[in-house]
C-alpha angles and dihedrals in degrees: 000000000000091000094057081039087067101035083052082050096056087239108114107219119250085214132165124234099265115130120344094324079122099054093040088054089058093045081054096042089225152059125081128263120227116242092267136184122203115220102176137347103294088002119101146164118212115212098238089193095055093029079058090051103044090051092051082050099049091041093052095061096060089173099053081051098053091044090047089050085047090052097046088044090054093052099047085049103058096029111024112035108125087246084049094056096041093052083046090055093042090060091055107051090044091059090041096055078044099252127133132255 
């Protein structure tokens, strides 16, 4: 939830790879991802030295930042808002009981 908190905030998330955070930054389109190992499933170890590095990079383009806010704004938006997700369900459970949309 954090993650889609921050994209509806214009701000792209700087995540591990723990859980699905991966997979939430390509729906996006957008955030950066921490030099991560995995050690076991749902088990990681984030590289603090690279993690360090890649921060100091991302905060020095301030423009790459804002545009990258702007773009992850702009996807939760049209794909993740709460009225987004109901009308989505709703969908769903119309076609399954066999009614139109």
């Amino acid at each position: 939830m954090v993650i889609f908190e921050a994209a509806a905030a214009s701000l792209p998330a700087f995540v591990s790879e723990a859980g699905n955070s991966a997979e939430i930054l390509e729906w996006l389109g957008g955030g950066w991802l921490m030099p991560t190992k995995c050690i076991k499933k749902g088990q990681v170890y984030i590289d603090t030295s690279k993690s360090a590095d890649l921060l100091n990079q991302i905060l020095s383009d301030t423009g790459r930042l804002e545009q990258v806010g702007e773009s992850v704004r702009k996807a939760w938006q049209a794909q993740f808002t709460w009225d987004r997700i109901a009308k989505n369900y709703e969908s769903l459970y119309i076609e399954m009981l066999g009614g139109e949309n």
